[in-house]
N, C-alpha and C positions, 0 to 999 in steps of 0.2 A: 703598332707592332707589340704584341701579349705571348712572346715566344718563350717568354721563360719565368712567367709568372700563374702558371696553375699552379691550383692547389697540391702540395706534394707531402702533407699529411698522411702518417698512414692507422695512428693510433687514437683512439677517443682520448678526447680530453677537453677538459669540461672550462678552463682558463686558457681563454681566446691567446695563442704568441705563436707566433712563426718563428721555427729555429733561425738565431741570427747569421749563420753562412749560408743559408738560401735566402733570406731576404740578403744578404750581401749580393749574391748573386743576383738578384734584382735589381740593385743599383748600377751594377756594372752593365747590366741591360741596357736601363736607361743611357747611359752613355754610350754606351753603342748606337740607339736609336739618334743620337746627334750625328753618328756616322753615316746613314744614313739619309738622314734630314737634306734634301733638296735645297730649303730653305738658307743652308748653310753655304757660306763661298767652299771650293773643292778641297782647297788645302786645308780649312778648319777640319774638317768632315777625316782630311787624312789622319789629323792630329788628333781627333776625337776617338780615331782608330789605335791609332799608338798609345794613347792615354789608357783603353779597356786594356791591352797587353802591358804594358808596364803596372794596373791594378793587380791583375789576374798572376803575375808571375810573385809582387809580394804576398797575395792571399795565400797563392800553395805555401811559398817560404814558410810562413805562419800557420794561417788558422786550416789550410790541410794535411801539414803536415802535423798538429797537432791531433787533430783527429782519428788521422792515421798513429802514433805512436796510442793515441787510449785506446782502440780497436788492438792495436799488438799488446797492451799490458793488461786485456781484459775487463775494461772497466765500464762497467753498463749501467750505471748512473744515466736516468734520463732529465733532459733538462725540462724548462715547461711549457713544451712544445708538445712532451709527451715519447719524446724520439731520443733513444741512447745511440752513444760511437757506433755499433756495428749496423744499428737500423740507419741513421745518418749516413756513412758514408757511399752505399751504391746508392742513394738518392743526389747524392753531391756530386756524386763523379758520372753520373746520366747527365745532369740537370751541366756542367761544365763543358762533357761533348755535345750536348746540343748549342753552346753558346761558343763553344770553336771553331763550330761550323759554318756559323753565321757571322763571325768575325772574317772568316775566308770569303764566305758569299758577298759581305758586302764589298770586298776588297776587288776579288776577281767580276764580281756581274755588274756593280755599280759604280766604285771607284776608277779604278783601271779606264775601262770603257769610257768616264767621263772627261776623265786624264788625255784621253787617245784621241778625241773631240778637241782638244785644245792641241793636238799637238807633241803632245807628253809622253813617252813609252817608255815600258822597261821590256828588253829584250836580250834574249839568248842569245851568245857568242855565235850561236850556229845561225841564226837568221839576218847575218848580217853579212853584207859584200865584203870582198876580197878585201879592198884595204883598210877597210875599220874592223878587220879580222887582224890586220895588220898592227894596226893601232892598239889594240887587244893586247897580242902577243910577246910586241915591246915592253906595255906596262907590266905582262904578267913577271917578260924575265929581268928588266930592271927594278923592280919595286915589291913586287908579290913576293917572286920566287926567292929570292934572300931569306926571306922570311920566315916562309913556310920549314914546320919542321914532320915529314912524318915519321909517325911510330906505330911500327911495326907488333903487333901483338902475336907471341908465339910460347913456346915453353921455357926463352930464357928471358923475355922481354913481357913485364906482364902489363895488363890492361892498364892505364895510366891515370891517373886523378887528375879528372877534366873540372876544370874552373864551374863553380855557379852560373848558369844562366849563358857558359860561354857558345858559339855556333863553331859545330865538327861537321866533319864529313869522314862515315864509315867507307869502308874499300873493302870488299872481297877478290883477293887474286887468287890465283891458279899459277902455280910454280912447280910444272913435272906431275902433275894429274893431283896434285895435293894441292888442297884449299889452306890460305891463309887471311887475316883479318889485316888491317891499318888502318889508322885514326887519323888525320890531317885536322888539325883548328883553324879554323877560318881566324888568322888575328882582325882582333877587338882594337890592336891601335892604327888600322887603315880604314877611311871611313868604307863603312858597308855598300855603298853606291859606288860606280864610275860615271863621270857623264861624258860620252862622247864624243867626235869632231861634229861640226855641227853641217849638215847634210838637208839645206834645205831649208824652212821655218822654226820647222822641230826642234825638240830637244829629246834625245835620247839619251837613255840609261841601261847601267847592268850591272846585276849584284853582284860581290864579290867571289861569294861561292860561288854561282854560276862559272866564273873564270875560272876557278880554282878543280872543279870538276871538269872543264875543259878541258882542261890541261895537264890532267893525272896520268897521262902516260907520262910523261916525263920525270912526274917523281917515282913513276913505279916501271922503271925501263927491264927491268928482268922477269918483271910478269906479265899474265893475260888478266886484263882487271874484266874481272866478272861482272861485276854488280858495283854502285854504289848511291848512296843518299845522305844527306844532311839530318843531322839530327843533334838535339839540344840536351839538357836536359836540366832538372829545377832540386836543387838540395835543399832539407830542411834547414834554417838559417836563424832559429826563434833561437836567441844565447840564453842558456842556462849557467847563468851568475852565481857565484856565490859572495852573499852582499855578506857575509858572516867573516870572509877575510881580514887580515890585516893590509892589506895592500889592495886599494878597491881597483887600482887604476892598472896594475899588473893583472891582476882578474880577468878586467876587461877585456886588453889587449889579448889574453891569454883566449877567450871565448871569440875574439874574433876571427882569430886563425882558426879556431874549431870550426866558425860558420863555412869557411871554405871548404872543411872536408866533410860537410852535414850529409847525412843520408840522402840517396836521392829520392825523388819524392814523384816527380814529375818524368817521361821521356818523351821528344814529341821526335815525330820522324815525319820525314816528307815522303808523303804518297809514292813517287816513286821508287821502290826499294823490294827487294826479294825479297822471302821468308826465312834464308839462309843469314841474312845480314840483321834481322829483328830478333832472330832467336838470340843469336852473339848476343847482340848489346843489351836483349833482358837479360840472360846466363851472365856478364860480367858487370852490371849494375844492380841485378838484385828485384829488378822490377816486375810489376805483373800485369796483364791483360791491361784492367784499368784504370791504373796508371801509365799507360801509354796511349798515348794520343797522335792520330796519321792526320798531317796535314795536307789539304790540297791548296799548296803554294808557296811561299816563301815563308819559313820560320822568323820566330822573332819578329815580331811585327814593329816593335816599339822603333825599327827604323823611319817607321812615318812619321813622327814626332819631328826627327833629326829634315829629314827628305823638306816636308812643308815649311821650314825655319830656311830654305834658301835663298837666298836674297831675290832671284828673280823671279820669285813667286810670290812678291809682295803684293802687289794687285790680285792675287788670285785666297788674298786671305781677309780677315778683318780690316777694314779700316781703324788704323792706330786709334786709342783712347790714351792721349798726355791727360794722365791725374793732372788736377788744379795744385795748383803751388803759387802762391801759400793758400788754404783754403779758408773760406770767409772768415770763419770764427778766430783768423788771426790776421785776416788781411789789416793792415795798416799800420803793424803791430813792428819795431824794430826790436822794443826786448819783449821776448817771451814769459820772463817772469813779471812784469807786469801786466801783460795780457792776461794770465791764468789770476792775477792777484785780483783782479776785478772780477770775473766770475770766473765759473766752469767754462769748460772748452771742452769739446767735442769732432775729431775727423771720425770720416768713415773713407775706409779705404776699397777699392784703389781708385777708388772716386775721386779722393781728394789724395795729395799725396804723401808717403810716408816719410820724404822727407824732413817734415814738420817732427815725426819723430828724433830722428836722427840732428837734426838742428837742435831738437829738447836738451839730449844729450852732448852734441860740442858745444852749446856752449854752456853748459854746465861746467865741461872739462876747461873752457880757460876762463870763467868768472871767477874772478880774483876771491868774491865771498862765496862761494860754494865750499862748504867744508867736508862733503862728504858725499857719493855715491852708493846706492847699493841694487842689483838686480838682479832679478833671474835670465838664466837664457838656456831656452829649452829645443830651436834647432833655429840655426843663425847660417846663412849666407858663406861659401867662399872667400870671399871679400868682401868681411861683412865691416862697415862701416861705427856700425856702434861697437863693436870690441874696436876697434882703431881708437874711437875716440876713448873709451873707458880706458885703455892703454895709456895714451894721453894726458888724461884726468891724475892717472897713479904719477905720470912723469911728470908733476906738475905739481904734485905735493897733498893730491888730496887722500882723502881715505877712501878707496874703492875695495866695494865688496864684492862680488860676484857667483853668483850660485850655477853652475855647469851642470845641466842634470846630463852626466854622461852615460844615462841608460835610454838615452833616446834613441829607438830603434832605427838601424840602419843610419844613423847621424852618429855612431860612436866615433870613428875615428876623425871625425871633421873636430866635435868639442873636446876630444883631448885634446888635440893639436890647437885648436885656442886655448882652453885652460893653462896650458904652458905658457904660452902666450900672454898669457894675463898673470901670471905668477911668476914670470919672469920679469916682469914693467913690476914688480909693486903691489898687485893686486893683493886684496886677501880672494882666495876661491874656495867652496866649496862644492864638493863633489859630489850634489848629491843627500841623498837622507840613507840610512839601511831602510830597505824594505817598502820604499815609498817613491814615487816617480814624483820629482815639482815639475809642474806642469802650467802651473800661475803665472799669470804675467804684468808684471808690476816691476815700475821703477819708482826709485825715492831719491830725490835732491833733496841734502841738507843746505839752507842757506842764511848765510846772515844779511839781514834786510836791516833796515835804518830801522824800523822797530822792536828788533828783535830776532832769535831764530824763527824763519819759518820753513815750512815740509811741502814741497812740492811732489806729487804723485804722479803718475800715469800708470795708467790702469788700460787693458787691455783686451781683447778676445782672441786674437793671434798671436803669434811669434814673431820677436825681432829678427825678422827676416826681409832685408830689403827687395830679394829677391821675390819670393811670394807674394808680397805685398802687392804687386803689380797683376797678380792674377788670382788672388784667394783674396772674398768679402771680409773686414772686418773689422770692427769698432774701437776709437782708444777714448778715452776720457782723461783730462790734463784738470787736476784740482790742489788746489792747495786748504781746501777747507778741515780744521782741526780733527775731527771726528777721523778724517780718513789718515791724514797726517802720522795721530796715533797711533789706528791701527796697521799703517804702513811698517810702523817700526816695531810695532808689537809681532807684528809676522815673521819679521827678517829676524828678532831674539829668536824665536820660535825656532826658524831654520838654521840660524849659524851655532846657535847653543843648546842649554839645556833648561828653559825656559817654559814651564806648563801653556800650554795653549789658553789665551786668555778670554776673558769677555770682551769680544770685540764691539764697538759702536756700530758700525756699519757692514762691515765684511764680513760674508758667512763663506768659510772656510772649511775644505773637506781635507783628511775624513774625519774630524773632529763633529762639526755642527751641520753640514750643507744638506744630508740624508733628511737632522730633523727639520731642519728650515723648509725643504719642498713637502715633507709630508704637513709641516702645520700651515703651508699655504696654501697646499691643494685641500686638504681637511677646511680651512676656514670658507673656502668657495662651495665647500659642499653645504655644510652650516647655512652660509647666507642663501643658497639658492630654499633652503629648509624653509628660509625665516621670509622669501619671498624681497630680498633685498639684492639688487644689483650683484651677479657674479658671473663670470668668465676667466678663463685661461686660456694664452697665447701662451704658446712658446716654437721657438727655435733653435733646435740642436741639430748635429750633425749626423746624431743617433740616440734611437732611442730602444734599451735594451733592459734595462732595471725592472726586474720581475715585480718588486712593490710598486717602481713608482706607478706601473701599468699598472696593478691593480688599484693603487688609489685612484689614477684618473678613471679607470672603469667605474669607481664607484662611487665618485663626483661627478658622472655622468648618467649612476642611475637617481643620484640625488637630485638631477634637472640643471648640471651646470653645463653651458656650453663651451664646448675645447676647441680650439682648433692648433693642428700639431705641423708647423713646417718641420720635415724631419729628411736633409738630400738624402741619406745613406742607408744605411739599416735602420727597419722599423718594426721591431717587432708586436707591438700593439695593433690591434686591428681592429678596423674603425668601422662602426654601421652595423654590428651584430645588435641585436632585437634583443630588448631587454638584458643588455651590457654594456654596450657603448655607442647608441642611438645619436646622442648628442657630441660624438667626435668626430671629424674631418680632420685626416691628413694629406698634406702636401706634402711636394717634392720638387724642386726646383733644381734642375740641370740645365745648364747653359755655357754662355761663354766665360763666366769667372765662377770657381769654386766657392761653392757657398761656406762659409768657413766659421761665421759669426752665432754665439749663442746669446738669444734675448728671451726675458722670461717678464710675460707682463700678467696681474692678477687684478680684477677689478675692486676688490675691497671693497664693496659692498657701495660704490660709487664715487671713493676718493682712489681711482687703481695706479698702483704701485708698478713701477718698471726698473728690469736688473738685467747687466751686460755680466758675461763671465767667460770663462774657459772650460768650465766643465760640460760635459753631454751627461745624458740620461744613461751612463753605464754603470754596471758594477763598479769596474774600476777607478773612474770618475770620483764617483761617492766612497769607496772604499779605501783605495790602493793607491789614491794621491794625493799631492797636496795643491787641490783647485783653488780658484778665489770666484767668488761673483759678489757685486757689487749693486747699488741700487742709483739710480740718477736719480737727482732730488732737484736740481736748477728747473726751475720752471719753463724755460724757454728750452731746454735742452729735453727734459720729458716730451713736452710736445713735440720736438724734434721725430724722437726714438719711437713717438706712437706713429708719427707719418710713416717713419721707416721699414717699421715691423707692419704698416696696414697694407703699403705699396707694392710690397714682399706676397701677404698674402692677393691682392688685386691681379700679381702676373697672373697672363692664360697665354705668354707665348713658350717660355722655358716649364711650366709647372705640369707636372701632371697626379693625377688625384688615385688614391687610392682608394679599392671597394673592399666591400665585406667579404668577398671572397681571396681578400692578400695581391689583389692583381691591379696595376696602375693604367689608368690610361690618362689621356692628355686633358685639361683642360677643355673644360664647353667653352668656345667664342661665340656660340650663339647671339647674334643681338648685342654686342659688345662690342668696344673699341678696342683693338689689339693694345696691349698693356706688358711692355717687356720690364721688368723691375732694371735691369741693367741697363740700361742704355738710359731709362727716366733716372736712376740715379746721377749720372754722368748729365744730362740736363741739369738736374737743379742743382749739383754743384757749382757746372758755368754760371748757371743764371745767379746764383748764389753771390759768387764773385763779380760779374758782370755789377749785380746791383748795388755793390756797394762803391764800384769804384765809379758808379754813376752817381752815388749818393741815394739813390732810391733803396732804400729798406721793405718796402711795403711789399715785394716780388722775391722774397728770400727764396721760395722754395716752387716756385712755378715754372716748369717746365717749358724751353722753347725747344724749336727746332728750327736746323735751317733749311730753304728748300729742295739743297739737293738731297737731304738725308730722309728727306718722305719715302724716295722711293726702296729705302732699305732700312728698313724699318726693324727687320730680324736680321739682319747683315747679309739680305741676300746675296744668292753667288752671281758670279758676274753676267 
């Protein structure tokens, strides 16, 4: 499926980049295209569907409402795409209803219907027999009805400030030949599903608002309801900070209440609905033509997320993946710091499990000789277990530091509310840099060893998120070697004080050093292909958008060096133009776990170099934060990281490849053995651990399988 990846240039321009909100727009494609996928059990396929609508609703939040506010302040600045605000945005807002279309299509032609094959229905109040009308009824007036409030809109009662993202339903009534409007909210704190008495095999279902429109005569008992439809709608939400305060954490709080009354940005309305009830709610929202979007079917889709997470839909989803706990590289191991004190150590998650993080840190917090704690945390868990223990660690006497970056989007009021948390136990916290997002992920144990202080590190590419960790790919490295040690605590000066940014041993850190580090590493592969000596570049981000860094790799590809780019998200580089970027191939790998992990490998001229980090190939990345990438030097762990990142590029069941013309299609399996990088991960973890507690070392990383999982191979559906 190539439904939303033609070319949508419309200006010459002579440096190959696709603006980066239509290649976004591509990615959420791609995900879609998992909704679809047959190959998939039903309930993923749902969940793959709710996943594009909870993408889609943060991008308006953001980067269309930003677009839209530079079209309203005149600013025609084109990016280098070749395309300004007012040329972008009717190419954005076509290229979106076409892919809202097909978010319904696959729901109502393919979904639904396969649902209905097993059993499964959701159904209208009206198509249902008399006593499960009954059943209905009860619920609506013991549980619904309490609830519900409507408001009436007239000359004393004015249109009302409806919540972000919240589900309405407009009413048009007629009271004595005069038309009047009301709003009714569908409440957000009942779930959006009912499921019925059970009538047979089945399992029926019915949306909330369906009952609620049901049953609108009764809140509106003095009128003729004319008309009515559900409609949503999406506020601009991007906060506009002032880091220049004296009070950062007032600020914030203060910008997040604003996010609630953001302009709207988005209105979507269900198909069903007059012209009398559309005009209203653009006239009292403010909105135009297109930005409004008519759905055919239920709004809000992100309820199939919640729907495929029900327990009796367990067989109809994945077969569970339990991460390895402990994973090899510490299997045997009861203290941790002397595992890590004999070599480097390496998980990959959720392959293996994050626990081993979270164990790093308790027992740090009760070893007697740990003298000191320090980390960042850049979007952490509900109940997240490493601020428990970091709490812990402060009640216990140690010194804990803690860096909150609380401008983490859409995460601000979770890391206040631990930052308190952690400054209330003891902690020291910081909140943050002016003008800088930390974004790094790095922890530091101080410890007293019978030799001496030593610096225990972990180093990261994700967030201490125990939550995610179970579904986002990605890398941690556990070292206590000096070099890193140093620079562990050279960084944490960096950030708690007023400390010039240093010369680091091993950590190139943005946005001090990390812009010059990839341009003199991509520059030196261009050299060596010059001088006819071994060169290549791998890399793996999760976007790649940096106007330079594309043109250096454009131009280490017309020097003869070959690239190859996994890139899941935005890509704006475009691979296979003729006398530009001949020698570049990008991938894209969507699947069952978000790919999350950034690896950067360069062949040096045939001694090749390999680095784990947190940064992507963005402006902001390299500019606007404070990233870390790092290099593995363990020799057994190098080799590791080259299998890792070769296995990655090997998929052909989740990847699919990008052409010169910005359009992806899937993988050739031509001639090939089906090669899922997830699922072989999750092999040679077990086998990993199997082999050691067999004593056998020699099968670290060879893949088994058992044989009932042959025949599901991609998780087929049932």
């Amino acid at each position: 499926m190539e439904f939303l990846s033609e070319p949508e240039k419309k200006t010459e321009n002579k440096f190959p980049y696709i603006n980066r909100e239509l290649s976004w727009m591509d990615f959420n494609a791609r995900v879609l295209e998992e909704a679809f996928n047959r190959r998939n059990p039903i309930m993923e396929r749902m969940n793959f569907l709710g996943i594009t609508e909870s993408n889609l609703d943060e991008f308006f939040m953001v980067r269309v409402a930003g677009v839209q506010e530079q079209v309203e302040s005149n600013y025609l600045v084109s990016d280098p795409s070749g395309l300004n605000p007012p040329q972008l945005l009717p190419l954005l807002s076509a290229k979106i209803h076409r892919f809202t279309e097909k978010q319904h299509s696959c729901l109502n032609r393919s979904l639904l219907p396969a649902l209905k094959k097993l059993g499964i229905r959701f159904l209208r109040p009206e198509e249902l027999d008399e006593p499960r009308q009954r059943y209905l009824a009860d619920y609506f007036d013991k549980v619904l009805f309490p609830v519900l409030t409507p408001l009436a809109v007239d000359r004393s009662r004015p249109f009302p400030l409806l919540a972000n993202k919240s589900l309405n339903i407009a009413v048009r009534l007629d009271r004595g030949g005069e038309t009047y409007f009301a709003v009714v909210q569908v409440p957000s704190i009942l779930p959006r599903f009912l499921q019925l008495p059970a009538e047979g095999s089945g399992q029926d279902f019915v949306l909330l608002e369906d009952i609620v429109v049901w049953k609108l005569e009764e809140l509106f008992e003095l009128n003729d309801i004319r008309s009515s439809c559900a409609f949503r709608i999406t506020r601009n939400s991007d906060l506009d900070i002032d880091e220049d305060t004296e009070d950062l954490l007032s600020e914030i709080r203060k910008s997040i209440k604003m996010r609630k009354r953001g302009k709207p940005v988005r209105l979507e309305l269900s198909r069903r609905h007059d012209r009398e009830t559309e005009a209203f709610l653009k006239e009292m929202l403010e909105i135009g033509d297109d930005e409004t979007y008519e759905i055919s079917g239920p709004l809000d889709l992100t309820f199939c997320t919640r729907f495929c997470a029900l327990p009796q839909f367990k067989s109809l989803r994945y077969r569970p993946i339990r991460s390895v706990y402990p994973p090899a590289d510490f299997y045997g191991y009861d203290d941790i710091f002397k595992a890590i004190r004999e070599r480097d150590r390496m998980v990959h998650h959720p392959y293996e499990s994050f626990e081993t993080v979270v164990d790093f840190v308790r027992t740090a917090a009760e070893d007697k000789n740990v003298l000191a704690i320090k980390q960042t945390l850049y979007r952490v868990s509900g109940h997240s277990p490493v601020v428990a223990a970091l709490i812990r660690a402060a009640e216990n006497g140690k010194q804990v530091t803690v860096l909150v970056e609380l401008k983490a989007r859409f995460d601000e009021e979770n890391n206040l509310r631990w930052a308190k948390k952690l400054e209330q136990a003891g902690c020291h916290v910081i909140y943050g840099l002016v003008g800088l997002k930390i974004h790094c992920k790095i922890l530091l144990v101080v410890r007293r060893d019978e030799d001496g202080i030593r610096r225990y590190v972990h180093l990261g590419t994700g967030n201490y998120n125990d939550s995610t960790a179970k579904i986002y790919t990605d890398l941690g490295l556990f070292t206590c070697r000096e070099p890193y040690g140093t620079d562990a605590s050279s960084l944490f000066n960096v950030l708690t004080g007023y400390s010039r940014p240093p010369e680091y041993n091993r950590f190139v850190v943005a946005p001090d050093g990390m812009r010059a580090f990839f341009r003199r590493m991509i520059g030196l592969e261009a050299e060596n292909a010059k001088k006819g000596l071994p060169c290549g570049i791998t890399a793996k981000v999760n976007s790649l958008v940096d106007p330079e860094i594309i043109g250096l790799l454009y131009r280490a590809s017309g020097a003869g060096v070959p690239i190859r780019l996994l890139v899941r998200g935005i890509c704006c580089l475009i691979p296979g133009v003729a006398k530009v970027s001949e020698k570049i191939t990008v991938h894209s790998i969507v699947g069952r776990f978000l790919e999350h992990s950034r690896i950067f490998r360069f062949e040096n001229a045939g001694d090749p170099k390999i680095f784990f980090g947190s940064a992507d190939w963005m402006p902001r990345n390299l500019d606007r934060r404070v990233e870390l990438v790092f290099p593995i030097e363990d020799e057994k762990l190098k080799l590791r990281a080259f299998r890792i990142l070769e296995l990655m590029w090997n998929d052909n069941i989740n990847t699919r490849v990008m052409r010169a013309d910005g359009t992806y299609i899937r993988a050739d399996r031509r001639g090939k053995a089906p090669c899922n990088c997830h699922k072989e991960f999750f092999h040679q973890a077990v086998q990993a651990a199997e082999s050691l507690k067999k004593g056998d070392r020699s099968k670290l990383y060879e893949p088994v399988r058992a044989p009932e999982e042959k025949g599901r191979e991609e998780g087929t559906a049932q």
